[in-house]
Every structure is written in C-alpha cells, then in structure tokens.
C-alpha positions as CSV (number, residue, x, y, z in Angstrom):
1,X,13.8,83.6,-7.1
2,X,16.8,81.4,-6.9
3,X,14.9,79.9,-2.9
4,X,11.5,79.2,-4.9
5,X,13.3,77.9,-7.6
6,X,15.6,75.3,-5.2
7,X,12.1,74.5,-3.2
8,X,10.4,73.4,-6.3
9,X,13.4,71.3,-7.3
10,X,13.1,69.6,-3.8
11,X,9.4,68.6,-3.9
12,X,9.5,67.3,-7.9
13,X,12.0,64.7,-6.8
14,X,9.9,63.9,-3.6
15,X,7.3,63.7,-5.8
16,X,9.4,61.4,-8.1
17,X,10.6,59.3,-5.4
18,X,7.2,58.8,-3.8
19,X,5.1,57.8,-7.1
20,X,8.0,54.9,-7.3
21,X,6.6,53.6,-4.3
22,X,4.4,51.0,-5.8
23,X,4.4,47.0,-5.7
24,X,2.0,44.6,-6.4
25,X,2.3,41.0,-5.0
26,X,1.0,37.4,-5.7
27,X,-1.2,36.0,-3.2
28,X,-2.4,32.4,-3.0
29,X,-5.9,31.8,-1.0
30,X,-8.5,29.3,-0.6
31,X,-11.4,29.9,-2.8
32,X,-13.3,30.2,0.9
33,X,-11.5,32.5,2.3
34,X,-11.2,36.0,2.0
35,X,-8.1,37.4,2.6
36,X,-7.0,41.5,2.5
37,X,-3.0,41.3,3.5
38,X,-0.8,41.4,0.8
39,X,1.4,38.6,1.6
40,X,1.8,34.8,-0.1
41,X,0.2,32.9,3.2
42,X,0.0,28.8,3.9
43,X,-3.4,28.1,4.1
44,X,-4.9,23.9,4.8
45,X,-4.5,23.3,0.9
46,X,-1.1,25.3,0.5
47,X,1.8,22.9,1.2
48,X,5.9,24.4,0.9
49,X,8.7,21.3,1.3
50,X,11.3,23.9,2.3
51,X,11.7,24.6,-1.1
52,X,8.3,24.8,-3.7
53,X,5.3,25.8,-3.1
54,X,2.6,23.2,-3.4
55,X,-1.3,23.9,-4.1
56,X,-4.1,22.2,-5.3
57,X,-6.5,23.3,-8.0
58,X,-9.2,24.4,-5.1
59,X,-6.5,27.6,-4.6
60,X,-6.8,30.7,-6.2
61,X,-4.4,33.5,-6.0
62,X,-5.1,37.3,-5.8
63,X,-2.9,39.7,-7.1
64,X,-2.8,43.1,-4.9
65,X,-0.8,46.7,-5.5
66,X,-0.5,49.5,-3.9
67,X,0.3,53.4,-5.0
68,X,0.8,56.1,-2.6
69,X,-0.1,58.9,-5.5
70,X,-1.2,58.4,-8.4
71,X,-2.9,54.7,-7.5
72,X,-2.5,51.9,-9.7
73,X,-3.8,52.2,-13.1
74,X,-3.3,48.4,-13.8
75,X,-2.6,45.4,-13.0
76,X,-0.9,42.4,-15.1
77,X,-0.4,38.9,-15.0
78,X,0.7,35.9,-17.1
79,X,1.0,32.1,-16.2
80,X,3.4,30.1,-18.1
81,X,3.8,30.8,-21.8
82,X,0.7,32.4,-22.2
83,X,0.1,36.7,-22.7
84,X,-0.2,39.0,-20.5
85,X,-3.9,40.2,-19.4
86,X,-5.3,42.5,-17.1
87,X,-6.7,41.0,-13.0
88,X,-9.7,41.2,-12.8
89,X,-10.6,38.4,-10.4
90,X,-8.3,35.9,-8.6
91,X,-6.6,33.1,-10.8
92,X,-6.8,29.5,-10.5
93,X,-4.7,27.0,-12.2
94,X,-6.4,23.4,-13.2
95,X,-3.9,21.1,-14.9
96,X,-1.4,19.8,-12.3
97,X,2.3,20.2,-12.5
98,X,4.6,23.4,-12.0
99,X,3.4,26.4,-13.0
100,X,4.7,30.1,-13.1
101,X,2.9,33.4,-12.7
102,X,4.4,36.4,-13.9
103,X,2.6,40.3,-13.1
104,X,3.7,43.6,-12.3
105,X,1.5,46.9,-12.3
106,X,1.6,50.2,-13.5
107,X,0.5,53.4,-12.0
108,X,-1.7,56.3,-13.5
109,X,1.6,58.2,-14.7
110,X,3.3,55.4,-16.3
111,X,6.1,53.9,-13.4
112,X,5.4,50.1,-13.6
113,X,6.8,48.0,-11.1
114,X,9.4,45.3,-12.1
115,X,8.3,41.8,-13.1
116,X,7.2,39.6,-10.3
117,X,7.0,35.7,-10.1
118,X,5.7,33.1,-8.5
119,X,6.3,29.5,-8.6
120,X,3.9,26.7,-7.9
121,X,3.6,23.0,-7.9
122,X,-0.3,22.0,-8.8
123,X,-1.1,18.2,-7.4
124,X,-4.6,16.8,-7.3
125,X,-3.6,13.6,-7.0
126,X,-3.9,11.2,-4.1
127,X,-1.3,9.0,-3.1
128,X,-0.8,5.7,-4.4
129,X,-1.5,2.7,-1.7
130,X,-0.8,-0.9,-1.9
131,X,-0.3,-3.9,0.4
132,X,2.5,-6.1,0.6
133,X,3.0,-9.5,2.5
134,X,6.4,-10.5,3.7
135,X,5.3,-14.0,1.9
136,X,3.9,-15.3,-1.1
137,X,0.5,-15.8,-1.0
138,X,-1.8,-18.5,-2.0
139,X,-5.0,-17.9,-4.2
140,X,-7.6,-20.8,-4.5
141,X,-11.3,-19.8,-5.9
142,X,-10.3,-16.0,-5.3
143,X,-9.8,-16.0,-1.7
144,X,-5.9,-15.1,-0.4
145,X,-4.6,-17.5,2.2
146,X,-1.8,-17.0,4.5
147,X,0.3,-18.4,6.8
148,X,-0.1,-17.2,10.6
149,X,3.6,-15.9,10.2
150,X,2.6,-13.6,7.6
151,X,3.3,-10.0,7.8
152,X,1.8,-7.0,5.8
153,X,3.0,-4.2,5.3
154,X,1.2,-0.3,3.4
155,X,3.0,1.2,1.1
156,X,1.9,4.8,0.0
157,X,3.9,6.8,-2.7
158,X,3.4,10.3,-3.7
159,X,5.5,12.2,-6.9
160,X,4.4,15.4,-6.0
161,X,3.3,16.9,-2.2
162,X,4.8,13.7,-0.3
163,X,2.8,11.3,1.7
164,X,1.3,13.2,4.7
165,X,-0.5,9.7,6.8
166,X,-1.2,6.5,6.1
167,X,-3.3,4.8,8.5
168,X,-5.6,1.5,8.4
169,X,-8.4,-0.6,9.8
170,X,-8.6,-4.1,10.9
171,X,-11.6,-6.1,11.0
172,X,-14.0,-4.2,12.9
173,X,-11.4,-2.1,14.8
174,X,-11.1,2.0,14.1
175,X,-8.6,3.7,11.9
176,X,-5.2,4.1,13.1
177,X,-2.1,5.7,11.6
178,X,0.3,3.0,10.0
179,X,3.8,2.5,11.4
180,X,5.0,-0.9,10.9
181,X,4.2,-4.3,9.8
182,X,0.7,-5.8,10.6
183,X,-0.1,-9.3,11.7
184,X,-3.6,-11.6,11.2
185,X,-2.8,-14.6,13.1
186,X,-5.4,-16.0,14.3
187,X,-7.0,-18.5,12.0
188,X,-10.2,-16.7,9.7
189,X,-11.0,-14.0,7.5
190,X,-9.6,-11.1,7.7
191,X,-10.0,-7.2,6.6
192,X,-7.7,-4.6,6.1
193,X,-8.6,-1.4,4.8
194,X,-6.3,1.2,4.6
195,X,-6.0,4.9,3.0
196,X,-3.4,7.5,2.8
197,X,-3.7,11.5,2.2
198,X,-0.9,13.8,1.2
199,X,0.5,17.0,2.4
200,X,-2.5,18.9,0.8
201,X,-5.6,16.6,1.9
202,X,-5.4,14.5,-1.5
203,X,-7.1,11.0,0.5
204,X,-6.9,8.4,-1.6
205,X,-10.0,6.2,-2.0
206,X,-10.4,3.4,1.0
207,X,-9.0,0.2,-0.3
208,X,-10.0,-2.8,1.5
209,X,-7.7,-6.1,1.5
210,X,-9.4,-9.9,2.4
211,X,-7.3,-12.5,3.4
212,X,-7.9,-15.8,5.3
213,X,-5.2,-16.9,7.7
214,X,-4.7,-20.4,7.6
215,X,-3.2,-21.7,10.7
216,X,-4.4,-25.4,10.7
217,X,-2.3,-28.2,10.1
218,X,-3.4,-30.9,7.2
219,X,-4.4,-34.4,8.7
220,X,-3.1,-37.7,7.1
221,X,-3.6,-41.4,7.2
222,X,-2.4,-44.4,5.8
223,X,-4.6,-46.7,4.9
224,X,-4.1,-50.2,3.6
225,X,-6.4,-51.9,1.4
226,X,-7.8,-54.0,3.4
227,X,-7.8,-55.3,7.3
228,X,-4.8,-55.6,9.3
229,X,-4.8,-58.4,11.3
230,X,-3.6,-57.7,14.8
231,X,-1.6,-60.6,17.5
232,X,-0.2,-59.3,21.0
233,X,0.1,-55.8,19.0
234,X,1.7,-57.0,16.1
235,X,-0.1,-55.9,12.5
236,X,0.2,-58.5,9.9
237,X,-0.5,-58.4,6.5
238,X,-0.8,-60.2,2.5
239,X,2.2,-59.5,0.6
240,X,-0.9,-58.1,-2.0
241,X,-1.8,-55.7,0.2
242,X,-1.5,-51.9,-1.2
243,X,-1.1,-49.1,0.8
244,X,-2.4,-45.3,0.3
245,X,-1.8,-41.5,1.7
246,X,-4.4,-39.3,2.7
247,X,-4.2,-36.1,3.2
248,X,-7.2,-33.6,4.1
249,X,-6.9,-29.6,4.6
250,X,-10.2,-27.8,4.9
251,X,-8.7,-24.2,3.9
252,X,-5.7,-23.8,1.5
253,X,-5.2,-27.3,0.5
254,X,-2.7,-29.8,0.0
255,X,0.3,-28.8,-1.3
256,X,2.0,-31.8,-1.8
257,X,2.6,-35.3,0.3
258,X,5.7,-37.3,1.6
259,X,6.2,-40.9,2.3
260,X,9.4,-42.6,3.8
261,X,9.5,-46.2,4.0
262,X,11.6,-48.2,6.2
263,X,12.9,-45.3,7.8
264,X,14.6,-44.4,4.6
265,X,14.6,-40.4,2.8
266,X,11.4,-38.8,2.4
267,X,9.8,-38.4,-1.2
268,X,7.2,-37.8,-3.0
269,X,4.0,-39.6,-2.6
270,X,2.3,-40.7,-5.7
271,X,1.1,-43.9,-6.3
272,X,-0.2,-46.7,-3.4
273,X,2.6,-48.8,-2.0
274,X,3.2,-52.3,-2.5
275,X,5.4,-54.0,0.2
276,X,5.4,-57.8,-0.8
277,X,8.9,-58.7,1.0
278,X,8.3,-61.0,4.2
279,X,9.4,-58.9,7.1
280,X,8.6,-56.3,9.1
281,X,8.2,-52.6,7.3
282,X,7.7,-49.2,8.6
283,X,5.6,-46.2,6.5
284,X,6.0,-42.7,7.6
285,X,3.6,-40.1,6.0
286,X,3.7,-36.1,6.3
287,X,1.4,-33.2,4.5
288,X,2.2,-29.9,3.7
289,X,-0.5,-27.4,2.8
290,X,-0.3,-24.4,0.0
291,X,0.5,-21.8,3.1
292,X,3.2,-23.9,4.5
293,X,1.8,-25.3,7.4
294,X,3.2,-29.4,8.1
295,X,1.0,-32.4,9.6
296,X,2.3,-34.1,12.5
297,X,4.5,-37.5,11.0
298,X,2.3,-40.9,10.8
299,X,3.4,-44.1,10.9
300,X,2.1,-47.6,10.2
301,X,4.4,-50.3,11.4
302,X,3.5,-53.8,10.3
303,X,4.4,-57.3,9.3
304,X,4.6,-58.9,5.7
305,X,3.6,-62.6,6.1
306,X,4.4,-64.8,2.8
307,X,4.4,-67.7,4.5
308,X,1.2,-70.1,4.3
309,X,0.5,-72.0,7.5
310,X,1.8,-75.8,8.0
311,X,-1.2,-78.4,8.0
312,X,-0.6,-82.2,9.2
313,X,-3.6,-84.8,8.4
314,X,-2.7,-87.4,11.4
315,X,-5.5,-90.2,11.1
316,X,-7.0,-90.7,14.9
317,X,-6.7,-93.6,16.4
C-alpha cells in the first residue's frame, strides 16, 4: 500500500510538471506569407537596428502556443493600453510609432503562461529627399541657372527605419546609387531625378530637379556716340562725344557692369561717359553675369581733340 501510494505521488507531480510546459510566442509575418514556426523571424518588410524591431503596417503578427496535455484553452493578447482579447486571427497594427503587444495563454486546467511582450517600431513613411547645390543659385522666369562649378549634392533623412539607398538619374542616363557630389558642366538643361527607400522598402516618390548650366561668358562693347575718326591707328574724337557699356548674356543675365577709365579702379557702370579733356584716354569695360561667370576686359583707347584747326586766307598772286 505504502509502494502504490509513493508511485502515485511520483506520477501527480510528473503530471504537474508536464502540464507547466506551455508557452505561447509573438510572431511577426508578411500578410503573404504563411508561416508555422513559432519564432519572431525578419522577413523583407521586418527591419531590427541592433536594437528595435521595425515593421511596417503590411506585417501582421501570429500568436502561437503550445501544451503537451491538456492543450491550450486560450489565447490572449493586448497592444498598448488597450484590454485584453482573445486571438483569433493574426494582428496588424496601422498608426506608426512604437507599439507594444502583451499575451500569454492558458491551458484547459487553468496554468497560464507568464506575460509576454513584444516591442515594435511601425514606419510607413518614406524618407525625406532634397537637393542641395554647393552654390547659390540663380532663378530668372522659373528656370535655375548655375555656374559650371556647381556641385549638387542628395540629401535623404529618415526618423524612424534609417535611409537604406539613395540613388539618382541624370539626363537620360539609368539610376545609380548616390555617393557623392554630382556635377552638370556642360552648358544646357539638365535633369536630375533622384529617390531614396528605407530599411523597410518605404521609396519615396521620384523627384526630378531642372537646372540649366550656364557656362558662357557675357559679351561687351563700348560704343561711342558717334564715329571715331581713325589717322595711322590713332582714334580721335569731339570732346561732346558720350560713351556707353554693353553688355549681352543670352542665359542668366547681366549681373552687373564695370568700367575703369584711364587705367584707374574699376566701378560701377551707370550712366554714358563724358571725356571732354584734350588728351589721350583709355576705357576698360568687364561683365559679370547672375552665375558668376566674367567677360574678357575691353578697351577703347582714343584721343580727345579740342583744338579747331588753323586756317590762313593768303591772297594768290
């Protein structure tokens, strides 16, 4: 009596142990994929930085436990703040930000498993992408115009997964991923388009970014109001004469003109010159345009004659 009494001691605690035997785990899948193992798995939309968990509202998450007795009578979750209900079909989570879902399960005789939880960041959103010039750019009638120096540079940010690639087009070449600074020298019209896509497949939209590079140089003249007259090389002139700047750019414009006379500073150009001292007198002209890009100098070089001619009346003889 005291043997069958020991042996049935033995087996009610194996019986004990083994009905504690029961877990139930969190399991985050793609809504397209069907998965049986329960174990938290990376899928192409699951992203972990080393430290979180990262997921996008496309994931669901299946909540699996296992009895080796008296099977699982039920099983719970929560996410956040919010009660605890019974699974019935895997959970998805739509507003982005960190989440948290709590569960545990409970077996037909009553042993319930102790809370589990699971921690997720929820990011929908693409990265940001802008374009950046290593100079100021010029705007005239809604075209950009840049200098051929002009450097451009993608900058894509990301709060939540990180920035995965960023890659870019020019003109009619392919995509390629982005590394460093992008030149458009040659003088024209240019297009940039460029994207970036996170660590969960959030692609931002394809931006595209129209510039024209201006590499021309303005022209300039000086013109004097009226004919020069020319002797072994030498150009003379009235002391009335007036003399003005021109200056022609096809693309960005002039920025702004310079005149030196008589080899003195260079200033401003505003008004036409009058130079009504007898003598000989230099102008030197130069253009800038709104990218930055100089004429060559010009110079007019000629001589101020005042003086009226002598006449003799000498009767013949």
């Amino acid at each position: 009596m005291r043997y069958l009494n020991k042996s049935w001691f033995i087996l009610i605690i194996l019986v004990m142990n083994l009905s504690l035997n029961l877990n139930a785990q969190i399991l985050p899948i793609n809504k397209k994929t069907v998965v049986t193992e329960p174990a938290v798995k990376q899928d192409k939309i699951l992203y972990n930085d080393g430290k979180t968990d990262y997921a996008t509202s496309q994931n669901s998450y299946i909540l699996s436990g296992t009895d080796l007795l008296s099977d699982i009578k039920s099983l719970k979750y929560k996410v956040d703040n919010g009660d605890y209900v019974d699974y019935k079909s895997p959970v998805s989570i739509k507003d982005e930000g960190l989440h948290t879902i709590k569960y545990y399960s409970e077996d037909n005789v009553g042993n319930k498993t102790p809370e589990g939880s699971y921690a997720v960041i929820i990011d929908n959103t693409p990265p940001d992408v802008l374009v950046g010039s290593s100079v100021k750019l010029f705007s005239l009638k809604g075209k950009e115009y840049a200098p051929a120096s002009a450097e451009f540079t993608i900058k894509a940010s990301d709060t939540a997964a990180g920035v995965k690639l960023t890659e870019y087009s020019l003109d009619t070449s392919g995509y390629t991923p982005y590394s460093s600074g992008i030149k458009m020298s040659a003088t024209g019209v240019h297009t940039l388009k460029y994207r970036s896509i996170d660590n969960l497949n959030n692609s931002s939209a394809e931006k595209e970014f129209v510039v024209f590079t201006d590499n021309t140089k303005p022209l300039v003249k000086i013109i004097p109001s009226g004919d020069l007259y020319t002797k072994a090389n030498i150009n003379f002139a009235p002391p009335s004469f007036q003399y003005s700047i021109e200056a022609i750019d096809l693309e960005s414009q002039i920025a702004k003109v310079m005149v030196s006379v008589d080899d003195g500073k260079y200033g401003a150009y505003g008004n036409p010159l009058v130079l009504s001292k007898e003598g000989v007198h230099t102008i030197k002209a130069q253009a800038v345009d709104n990218v930055g890009n100089e004429s060559a100098e010009v110079s007019l070089t000629f001589t101020v004659d005042s003086t009226p001619p002598k006449i003799e009346l000498q009767p013949s003889k």
